[in-house]
GUBA-905414 format. One line per 8 residues: for each residue x, y, z of C-alpha. Coordinates in steps of 0.5 Angstrom, whole numbers, plus 500, padded with zeros to 3 digits. Example, Ala and Ser with C-alpha at 12.3 -4.5 7.8 and 13.67 -1.06 7.14 Angstrom:
2
525:491:516; 527:498:514 $
***
This chain:
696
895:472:703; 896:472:711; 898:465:710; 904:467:705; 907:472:710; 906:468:717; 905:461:715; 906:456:721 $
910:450:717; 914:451:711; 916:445:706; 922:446:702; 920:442:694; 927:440:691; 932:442:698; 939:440:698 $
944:439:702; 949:442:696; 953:448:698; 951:454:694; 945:450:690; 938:454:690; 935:448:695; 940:449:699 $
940:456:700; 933:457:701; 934:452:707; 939:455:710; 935:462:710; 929:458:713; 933:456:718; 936:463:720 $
928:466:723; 924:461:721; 923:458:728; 916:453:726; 916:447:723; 921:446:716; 921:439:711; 924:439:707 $
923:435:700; 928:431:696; 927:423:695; 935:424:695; 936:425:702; 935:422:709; 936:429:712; 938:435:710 $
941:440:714; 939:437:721; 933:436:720; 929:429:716; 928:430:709; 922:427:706; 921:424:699; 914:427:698 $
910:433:700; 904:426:702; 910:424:706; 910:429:712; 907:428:718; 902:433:720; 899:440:716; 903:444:712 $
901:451:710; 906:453:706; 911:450:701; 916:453:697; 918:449:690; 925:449:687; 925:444:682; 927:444:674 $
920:447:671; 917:441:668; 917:438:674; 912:444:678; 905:441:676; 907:434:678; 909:438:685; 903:443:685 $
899:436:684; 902:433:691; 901:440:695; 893:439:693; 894:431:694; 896:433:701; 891:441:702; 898:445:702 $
894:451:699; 899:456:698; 905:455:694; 911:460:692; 914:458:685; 921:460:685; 924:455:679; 924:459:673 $
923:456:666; 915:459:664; 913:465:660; 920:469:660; 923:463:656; 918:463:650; 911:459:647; 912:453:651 $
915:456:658; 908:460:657; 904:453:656; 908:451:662; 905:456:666; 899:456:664; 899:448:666; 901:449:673 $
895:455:673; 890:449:672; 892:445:677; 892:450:682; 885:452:680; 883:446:681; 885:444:688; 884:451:690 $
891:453:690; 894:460:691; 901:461:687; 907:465:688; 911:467:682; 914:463:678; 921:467:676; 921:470:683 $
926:470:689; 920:469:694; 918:474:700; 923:476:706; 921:479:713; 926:483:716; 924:485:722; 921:478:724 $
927:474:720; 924:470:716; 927:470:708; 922:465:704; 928:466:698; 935:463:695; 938:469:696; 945:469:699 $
945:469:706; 951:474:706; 946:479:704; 944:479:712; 950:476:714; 953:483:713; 947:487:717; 940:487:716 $
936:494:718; 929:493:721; 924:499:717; 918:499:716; 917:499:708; 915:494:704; 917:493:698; 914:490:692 $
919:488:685; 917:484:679; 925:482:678; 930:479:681; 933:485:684; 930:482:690; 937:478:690; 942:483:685 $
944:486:691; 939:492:692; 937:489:700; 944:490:701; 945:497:698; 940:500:702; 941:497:708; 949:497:708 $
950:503:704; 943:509:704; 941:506:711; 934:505:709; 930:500:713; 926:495:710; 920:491:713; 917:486:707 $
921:485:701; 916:481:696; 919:478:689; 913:475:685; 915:474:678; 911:473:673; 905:473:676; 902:467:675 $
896:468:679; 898:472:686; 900:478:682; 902:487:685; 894:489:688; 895:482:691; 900:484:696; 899:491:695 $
892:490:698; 895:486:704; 901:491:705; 897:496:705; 892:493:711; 899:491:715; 901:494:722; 908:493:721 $
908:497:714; 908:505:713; 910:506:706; 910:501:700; 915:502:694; 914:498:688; 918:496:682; 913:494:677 $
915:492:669; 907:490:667; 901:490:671; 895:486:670; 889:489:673; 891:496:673; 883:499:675; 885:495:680 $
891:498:682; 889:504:681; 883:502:685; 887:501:692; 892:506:691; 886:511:690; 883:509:697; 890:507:700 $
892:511:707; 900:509:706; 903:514:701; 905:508:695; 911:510:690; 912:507:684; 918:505:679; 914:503:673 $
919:499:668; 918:498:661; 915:504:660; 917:506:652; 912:500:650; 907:504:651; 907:508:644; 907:500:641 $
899:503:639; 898:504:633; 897:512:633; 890:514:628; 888:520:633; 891:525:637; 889:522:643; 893:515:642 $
900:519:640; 899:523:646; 898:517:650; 904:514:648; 911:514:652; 908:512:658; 903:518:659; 897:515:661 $
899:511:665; 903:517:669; 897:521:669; 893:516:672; 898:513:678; 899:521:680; 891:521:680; 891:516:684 $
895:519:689; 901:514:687; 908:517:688; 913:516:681; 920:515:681; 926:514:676; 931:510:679; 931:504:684 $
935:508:690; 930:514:688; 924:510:691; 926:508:696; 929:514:700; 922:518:697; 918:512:700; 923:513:707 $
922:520:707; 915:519:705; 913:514:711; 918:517:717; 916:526:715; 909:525:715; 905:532:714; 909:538:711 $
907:545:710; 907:546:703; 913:550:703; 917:548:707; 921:553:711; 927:550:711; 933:552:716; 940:550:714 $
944:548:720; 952:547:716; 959:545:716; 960:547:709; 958:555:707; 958:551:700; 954:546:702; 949:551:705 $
949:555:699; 948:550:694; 942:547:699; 938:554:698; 939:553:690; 936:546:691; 930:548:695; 927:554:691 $
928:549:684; 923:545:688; 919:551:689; 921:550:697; 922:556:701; 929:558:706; 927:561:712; 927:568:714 $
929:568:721; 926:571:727; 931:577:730; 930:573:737; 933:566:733; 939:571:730; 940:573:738; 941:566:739 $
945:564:735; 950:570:735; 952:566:742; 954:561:738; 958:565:732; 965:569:733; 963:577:734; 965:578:726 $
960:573:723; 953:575:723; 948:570:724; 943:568:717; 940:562:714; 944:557:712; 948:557:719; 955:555:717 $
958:552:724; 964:552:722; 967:559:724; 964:556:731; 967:549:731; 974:553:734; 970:557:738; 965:552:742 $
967:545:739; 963:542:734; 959:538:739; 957:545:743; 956:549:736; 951:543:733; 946:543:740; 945:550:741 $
944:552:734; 939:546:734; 936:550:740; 935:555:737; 932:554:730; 928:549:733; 923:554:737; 923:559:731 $
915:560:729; 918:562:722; 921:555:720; 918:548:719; 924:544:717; 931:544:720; 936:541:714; 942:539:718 $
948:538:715; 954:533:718; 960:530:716; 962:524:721; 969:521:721; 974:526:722; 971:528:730; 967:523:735 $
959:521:732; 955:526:734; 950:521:739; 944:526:740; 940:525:735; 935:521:738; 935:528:741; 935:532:736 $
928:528:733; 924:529:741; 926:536:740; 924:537:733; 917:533:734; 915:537:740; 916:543:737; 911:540:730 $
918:541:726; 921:536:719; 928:534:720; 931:531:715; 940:530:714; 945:530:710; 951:526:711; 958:525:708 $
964:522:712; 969:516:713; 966:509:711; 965:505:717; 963:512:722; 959:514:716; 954:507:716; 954:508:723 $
952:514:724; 946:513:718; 944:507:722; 943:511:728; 939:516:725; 934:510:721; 933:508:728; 932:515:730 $
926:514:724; 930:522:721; 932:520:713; 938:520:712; 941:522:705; 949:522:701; 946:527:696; 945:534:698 $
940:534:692; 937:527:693; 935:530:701; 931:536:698; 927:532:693; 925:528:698; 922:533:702; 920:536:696 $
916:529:695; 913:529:702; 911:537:701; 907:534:695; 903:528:698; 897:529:702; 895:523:706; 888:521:704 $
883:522:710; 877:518:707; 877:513:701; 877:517:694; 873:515:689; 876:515:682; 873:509:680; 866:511:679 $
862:505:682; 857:502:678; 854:502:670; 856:509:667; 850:513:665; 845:511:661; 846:513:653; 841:516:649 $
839:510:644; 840:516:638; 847:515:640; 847:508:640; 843:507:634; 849:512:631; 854:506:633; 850:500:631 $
849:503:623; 856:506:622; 861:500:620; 867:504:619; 873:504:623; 874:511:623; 869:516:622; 870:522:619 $
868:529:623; 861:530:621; 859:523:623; 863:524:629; 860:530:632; 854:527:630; 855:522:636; 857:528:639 $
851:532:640; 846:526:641; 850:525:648; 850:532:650; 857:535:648; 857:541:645; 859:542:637; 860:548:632 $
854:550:626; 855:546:620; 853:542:615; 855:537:609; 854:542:602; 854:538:595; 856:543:590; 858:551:590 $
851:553:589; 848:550:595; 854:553:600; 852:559:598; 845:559:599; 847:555:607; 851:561:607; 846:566:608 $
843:563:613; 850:561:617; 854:567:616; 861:569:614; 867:567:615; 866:560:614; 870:554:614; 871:549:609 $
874:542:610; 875:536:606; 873:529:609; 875:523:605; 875:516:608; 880:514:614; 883:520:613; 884:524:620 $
888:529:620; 886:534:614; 890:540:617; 896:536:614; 893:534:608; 891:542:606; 883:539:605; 882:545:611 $
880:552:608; 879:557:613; 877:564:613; 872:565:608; 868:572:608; 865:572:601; 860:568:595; 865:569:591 $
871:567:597; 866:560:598; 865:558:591; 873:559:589; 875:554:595; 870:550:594; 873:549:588; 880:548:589 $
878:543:595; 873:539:590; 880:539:585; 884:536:591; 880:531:593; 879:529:585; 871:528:587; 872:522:592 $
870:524:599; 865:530:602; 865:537:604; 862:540:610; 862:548:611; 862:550:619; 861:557:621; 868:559:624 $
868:561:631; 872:566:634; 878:563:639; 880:565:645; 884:558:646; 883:551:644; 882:544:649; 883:537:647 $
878:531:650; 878:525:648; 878:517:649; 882:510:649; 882:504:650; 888:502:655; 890:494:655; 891:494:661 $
888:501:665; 881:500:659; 877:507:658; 881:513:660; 878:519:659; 883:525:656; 884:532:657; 889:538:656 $
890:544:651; 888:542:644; 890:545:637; 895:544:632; 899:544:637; 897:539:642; 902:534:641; 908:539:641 $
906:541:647; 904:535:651; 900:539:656; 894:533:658; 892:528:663; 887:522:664; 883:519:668; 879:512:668 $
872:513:665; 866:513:667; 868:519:670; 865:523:677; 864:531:675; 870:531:681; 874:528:678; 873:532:672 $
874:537:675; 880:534:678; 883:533:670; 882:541:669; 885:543:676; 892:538:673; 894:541:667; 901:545:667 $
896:552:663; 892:551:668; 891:558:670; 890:559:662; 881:556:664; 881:561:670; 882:567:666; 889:569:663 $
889:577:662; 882:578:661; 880:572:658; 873:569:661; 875:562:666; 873:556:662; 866:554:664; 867:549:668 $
861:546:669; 861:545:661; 867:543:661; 865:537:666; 859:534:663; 863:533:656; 869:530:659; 864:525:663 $
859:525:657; 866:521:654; 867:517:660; 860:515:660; 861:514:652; 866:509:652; 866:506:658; 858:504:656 $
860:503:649; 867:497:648; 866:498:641; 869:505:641; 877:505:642; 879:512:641; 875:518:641; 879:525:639 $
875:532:639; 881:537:637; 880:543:638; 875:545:642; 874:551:642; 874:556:648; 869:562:647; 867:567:653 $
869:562:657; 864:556:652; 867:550:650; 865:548:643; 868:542:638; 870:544:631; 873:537:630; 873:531:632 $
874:523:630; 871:517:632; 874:510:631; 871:505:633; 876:496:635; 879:493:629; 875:486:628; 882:483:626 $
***
């Protein structure tokens, strides 16, 4: 990847002298930081922009580590064959016209593929706008050059998008308007065969990049992904497009239906360590603040310096909705600070300056209420407040930030004002590395996501290394001898018990007389339930009787199940448990994340209520215990108003027992065991399904 990124010759397939052509801009943009050799290509021209134009790649005198193609996408395996003819092995394919477009474009692309792999190639793209370097200059793209005409911030975050956002303006909105500092910025299209972890794994090695953000439409090794951002060092923040596509799958189990509208995927990226985003300026600032604020207490004591008493009274609304804390300050601070205020005002938090505007000037007013928020014990954030414009810019605040980093404190600013004192004064403040925010309520997200995130000190290991624990040959006897897609509960739970997990007492009855004489053995109150083949959800169905307490209870509803059922299927009988609460665990088969392992609150309910988390299988007992640990009802397991806590231990084998089983087994793609039931503290399943791939 290194070549892509600092390459020590570049040729320029399908250069133009034409003003405004794609050729000709990616030309002029090379031209502006890239002072290493540049050829460009076009059989056309004698010279292109001062420099010799050659009529192939084959043609150029000396080594090439780097060419750009731009030409119609017909075209591109002919030119990708002239970079192998001449040992170019990295190209970037910025022509569109491939898989985007349909069949053919897609059999296109796979051409281009093929004739790289032969000769070793590594590709770029194609679809894409290329890569920019910010800090070195160097802009491999037909962007327009007024995008860094118009001023280019330095940063150090790295950007990955799968779109042309790279070109639609964005750069220049977060540079000229939101000051946020960009270092990389990487387009890579469709994807063809360079693809997100493998800029990803780059970045996150590279010394100049503290953060990286990415927006992803789709991502092709999602174990991968999750991989590296499991193991990462630099916080990484997503916004994940493309996300209503998830609930395409056809739901047959609870698992499947509450897998859908993206939640798989969240789950798995926050497990991961990933931070998510919802909007394009949203990533960006969170990863600013994420990579400039580093470590933070959790609830962030936070002292408001403002010019606006509403301002600051909305500032402290904001940081309790994020669960952050306003500061109590100290008396010696209120001492301080009482120099500061007209005798009739006195000191709290916020601290509105504006009463001491007239008595010290605003200048004045702002450096000793800083001095004094600064050395209080009792804060750990100092959220300032400015309007610029209207007064000479505050200059200081390079600083404000020594102050605040001597004394171990988080400052973070929001700043509204006149248009040109204002990018000023952001600009000022991004070199400051302080974030800098338009929106009261963007700058305490922000700190409430760098409250959040906990930088990883070793690698995690949320994807197990090696083959899953061995399955016990009952259970693959069970798979191999049951062809149907979708098992019924009692053949399900059978797979159950063989690997370990934990299942109600229960048995198939053929007739009232044989229920009964069970009974006796079992005990009442009995459950009843119809199976019938494909049939998942019997609750629905009314082939569910629950309750039962007699003989004559037992022969009644078995009657009346056999009548429903019109004598097809089979009845099993259960020994109902007492409930204290219900769980749901489960497996699926994820296009592109494979066998991930489900969790959360069970019950009728389960996909009313949402509450569940996934992790990828197979599962360690750490990250099992993680799963639990991430529900909303968590504090449901450790012992809600004298309930006995959830075995944990217990729990953590059936969900690494699942793990093992799917990741083991790839003719298993879904797996719902819905309720299980909690019992002092036990879990027990009382239903569950099996369904196997679909041979079609």
């Amino acid at each position: 990847m290194k070549t892509f990124f600092s390459p020590g010759s570049i040729a320029v397939i399908g250069a133009s002298p034409r003003e405004g052509s794609l050729g000709g801009q990616i030309i002029t943009n090379l031209k502006y930081g890239f002072t290493r050799p540049i050829y460009p290509v076009n059989p056309g021209y004698a010279e292109i922009a001062g420099l010799p134009c050659y009529p192939t790649v084959e043609a150029i005198p000396g080594p090439v580590d780097l060419a750009i193609i731009i030409v119609p996408a017909p075209a591109v395996p002919g030119a990708i064959e002239s970079c192998g003819r001449k040992g170019i092995l990295r190209v970037i394919i910025e022509s569109a016209g491939f898989a985007e477009t349909g069949q053919e474009g897609r059999a296109l692309q796979q051409r281009c593929l093929a004739v790289a792999r032969d000769r070793g190639i590594r590709l770029w793209g194609p679809n894409c706008m290329g890569l920019v370097d910010i800090p070195k200059r160097y802009f491999f793209t037909f962007m327009h050059p007024r995008i860094y005409e118009d001023g280019l911030v330095d940063g150090r975050i790295s950007m990955v998008v799968q779109s042309g956002m790279l070109s639609a303006g964005f750069l220049a909105d977060l540079m000229s308007e939101r000051a946020v500092g960009v270092g990389k910025a990487c387009s890579i299209g469709n994807k063809m065969d360079i693809d997100e972890c493998d800029v990803l794994e780059y970045l996150l090695e590279d010394d100049d990049t503290d953060a990286v953000a990415l927006y992803l439409e789709s991502i092709v090794r999602g174990r991968k992904f999750l991989e590296l951002a499991a193991s990462a060092r630099k916080p990484i923040v997503l916004l994940k497009g493309g996300k209503s596509r998830a609930g395409a799958k056809a739901a047959l189990s609870h698992t499947s239906s509450l897998a859908g509208d993206a939640r798989l995927q969240d789950s798995l990226f926050t497990l991961a360590g990933v931070t998510l985003a919802r909007d394009f300026q949203q990533m960006m600032e969170v990863a600013r603040a994420l990579a400039m604020i580093g470590k933070t207490p959790a609830h962030c004591r936070t002292a408001i310096v403002t010019f606006s008493g509403g301002a600051g009274i909305l500032s402290c609304d904001l940081l309790e909705q994020q669960g952050l804390r306003v500061a109590d300050l100290s008396d010696s601070t209120k001492k301080d600070l009482a120099s500061v205020f007209p005798d009739w005002l006195p000191a709290s938090n916020p601290v509105d300056m504006f009463p001491a505007f007239a008595l010290k000037g605003p200048t004045a007013a702002y450096d000793s209420a800083f001095r004094a928020v600064v050395k209080d014990p009792k804060v750990d954030v100092i959220f300032l407040h400015f309007f610029v414009g209207l007064y000479p810019n505050y200059d200081q605040l390079k600083t404000f930030k020594d102050a605040a980093d001597r004394e171990g404190k988080v400052l973070i600013l929001w700043v509204i004002g006149r248009r040109d004192a204002l990018k000023a004064f952001k600009r000022e403040a991004q070199d400051a590395a302080i974030p800098v925010h338009g929106e009261l309520y963007r700058a305490v997200e922000c700190l409430a996501y760098a409250s959040r995130y906990t930088p990883r000190k070793k690698a995690s290991r949320l994807i197990v290394a090696g083959r899953p624990r061995k399955i016990p040959p009952k259970a693959l006897s069970l798979l191999a001898g049951n062809p149907r897609r979708v098992w019924d509960e009692f053949t399900s739970k059978q797979l159950f018990k063989a690997v370990g997990i934990p299942v109600v007492e229960e048995r198939i009855v053929e007739s009232a007389a044989a229920a009964v004489s069970a009974a006796r053995k079992m005990g009442f109150p009995l459950v009843l339930k119809g199976l019938l083949e494909g049939a998942v959800h019997k609750t629905e169905a009314g082939l569910v009787m629950l309750g039962i307490s007699s003989p004559a209870a037992l022969k009644k509803s078995f009657a009346d199940l056999t009548r429903r059922m019109k004598g097809k299927g089979r009845i099993l009988m259960q020994r109902q448990m007492p409930v204290e609460y219900e769980l749901i665990a489960g497996v699926l088969r994820d296009e592109q994340f494979g066998p991930c392992v489900m969790f959360g609150l069970g019950g009728i309910f389960s996909e009313l209520q949402k509450d569940v988390v996934f992790a990828p299988a197979p599962l360690s007992v750490a990250t099992a215990k993680e799963m639990m640990g991430r529900i909303s009802a968590k504090k449901l397991l450790q012992g809600f108003r004298g309930l006995k806590p959830l075995d944990i231990k217990a729990m953590a084998d059936i969900l690494v027992a699942l793990g093992d089983l799917a990741a083991a087994c790839p003719e298993i793609d879904q797996i719902d065991i819905n309720p299980l039931v909690v019992h002092q503290g036990k879990p027990a399943a009382v239903d569950g399904t099996v369904i196997k791939k679909s041979k079609g």
